[in-house]
C-alpha positions as CSV (number, residue, x, y, z in Angstrom):
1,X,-3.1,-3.0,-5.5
2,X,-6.6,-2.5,-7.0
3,X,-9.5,-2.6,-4.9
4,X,-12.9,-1.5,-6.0
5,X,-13.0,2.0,-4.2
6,X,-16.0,1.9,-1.3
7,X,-16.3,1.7,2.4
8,X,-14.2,-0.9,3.9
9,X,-14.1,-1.6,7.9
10,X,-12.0,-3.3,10.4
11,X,-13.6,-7.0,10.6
12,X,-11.9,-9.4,12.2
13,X,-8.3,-9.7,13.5
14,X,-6.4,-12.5,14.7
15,X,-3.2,-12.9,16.9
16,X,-3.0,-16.1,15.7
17,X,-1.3,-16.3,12.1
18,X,-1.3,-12.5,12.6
19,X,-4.4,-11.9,10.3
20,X,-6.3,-8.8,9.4
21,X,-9.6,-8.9,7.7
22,X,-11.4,-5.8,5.9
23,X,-14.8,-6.1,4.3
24,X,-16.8,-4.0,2.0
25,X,-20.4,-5.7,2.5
26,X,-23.0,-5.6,0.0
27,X,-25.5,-2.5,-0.2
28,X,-28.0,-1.6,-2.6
29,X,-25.4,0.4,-4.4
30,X,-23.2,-3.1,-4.3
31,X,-23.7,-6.0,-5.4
32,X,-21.0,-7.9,-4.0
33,X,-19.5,-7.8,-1.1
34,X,-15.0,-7.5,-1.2
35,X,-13.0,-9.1,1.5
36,X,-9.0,-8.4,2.0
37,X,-7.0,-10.5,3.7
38,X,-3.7,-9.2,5.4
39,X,-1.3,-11.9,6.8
40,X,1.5,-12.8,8.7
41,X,0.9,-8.2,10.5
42,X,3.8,-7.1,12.3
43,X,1.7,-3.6,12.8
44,X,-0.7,-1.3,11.6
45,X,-1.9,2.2,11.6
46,X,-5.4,2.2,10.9
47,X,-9.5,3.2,11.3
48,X,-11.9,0.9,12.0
49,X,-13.6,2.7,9.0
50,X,-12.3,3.5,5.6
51,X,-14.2,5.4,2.6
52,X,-13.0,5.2,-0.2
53,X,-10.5,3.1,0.7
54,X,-7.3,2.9,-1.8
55,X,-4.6,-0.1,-1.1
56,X,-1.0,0.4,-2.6
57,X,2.2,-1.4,-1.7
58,X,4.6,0.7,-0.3
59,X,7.9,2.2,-2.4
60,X,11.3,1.3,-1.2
61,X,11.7,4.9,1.0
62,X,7.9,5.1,2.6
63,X,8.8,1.4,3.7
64,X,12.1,2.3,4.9
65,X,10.2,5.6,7.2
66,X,7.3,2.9,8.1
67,X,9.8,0.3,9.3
68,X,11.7,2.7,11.2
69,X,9.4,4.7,12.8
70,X,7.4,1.0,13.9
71,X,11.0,-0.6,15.1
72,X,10.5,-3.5,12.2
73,X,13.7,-2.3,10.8
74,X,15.7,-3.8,8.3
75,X,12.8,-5.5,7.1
76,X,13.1,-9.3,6.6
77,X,10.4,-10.7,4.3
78,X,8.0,-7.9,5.5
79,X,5.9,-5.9,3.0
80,X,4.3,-2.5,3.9
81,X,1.0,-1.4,2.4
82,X,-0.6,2.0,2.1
83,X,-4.1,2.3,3.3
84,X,-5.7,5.8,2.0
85,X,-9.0,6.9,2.9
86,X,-10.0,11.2,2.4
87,X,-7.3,12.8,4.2
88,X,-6.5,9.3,6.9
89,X,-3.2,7.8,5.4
90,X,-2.2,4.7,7.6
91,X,-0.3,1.3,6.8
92,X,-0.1,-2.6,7.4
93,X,2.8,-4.6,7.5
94,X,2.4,-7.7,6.7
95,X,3.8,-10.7,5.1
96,X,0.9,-11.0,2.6
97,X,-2.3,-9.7,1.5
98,X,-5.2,-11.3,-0.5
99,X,-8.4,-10.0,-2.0
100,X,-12.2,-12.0,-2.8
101,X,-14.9,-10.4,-4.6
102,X,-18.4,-12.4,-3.9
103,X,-22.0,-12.3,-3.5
104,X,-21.7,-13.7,-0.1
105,X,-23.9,-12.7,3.1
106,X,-23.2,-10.2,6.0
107,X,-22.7,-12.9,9.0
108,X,-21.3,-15.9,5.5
109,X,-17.4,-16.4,6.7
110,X,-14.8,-15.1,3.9
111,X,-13.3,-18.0,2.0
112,X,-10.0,-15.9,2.7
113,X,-10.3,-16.2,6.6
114,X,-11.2,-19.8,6.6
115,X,-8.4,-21.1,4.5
116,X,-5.3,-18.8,4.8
């Protein structure tokens, strides 16, 4: 999955719908701020900071280890995504995931959040 490679943090999560938001604000070396959606999370392994952050789905045996070792095994319409950040390697599995690139504000809601 390609992601523009910066700092991305834990932003919102929600028990409802099972969503997971992280954001990469805007910064004077940015000027956009990215937003990715994760939906449907059946778990995660994760820091509430991530820099550089690289996003990859899973292949079929790291799913199968993930899955097992989180109980979610055999998976049933469950996708599992690599999170890398320096040495911190970590997962989501989720149903989905989306992404949004804009020029939106700190405290502006993601678009992805709202109507997901």
């Amino acid at each position: 999955m390609d992601v523009p490679k910066r700092q991305y943090q834990v932003w919102a999560y929600s028990v409802t719908m099972g969503r997971l938001l992280l954001r990469s604000n805007k910064s004077e070396a940015f000027a956009t701020r990215v937003d990715i959606l994760f939906q449907n999370v059946h778990a995660m392994k994760l820091l509430t900071a991530l820099d550089p952050l690289v996003v990859a789905e899973a292949d079929s045996l790291e799913s199968e280890q993930i899955l097992a070792e989180t109980g979610l095994y055999p998976p049933k319409r469950k996708l599992v995504f690599l999170l890398r950040a320096g040495s911190f390697e970590g997962y989501v599995v989720a149903g989905v995931c989306f992404t949004n690139e804009d020029s939106g504000e700190y405290y502006d809601p993601s678009p992805l959040w709202i109507w997901r």
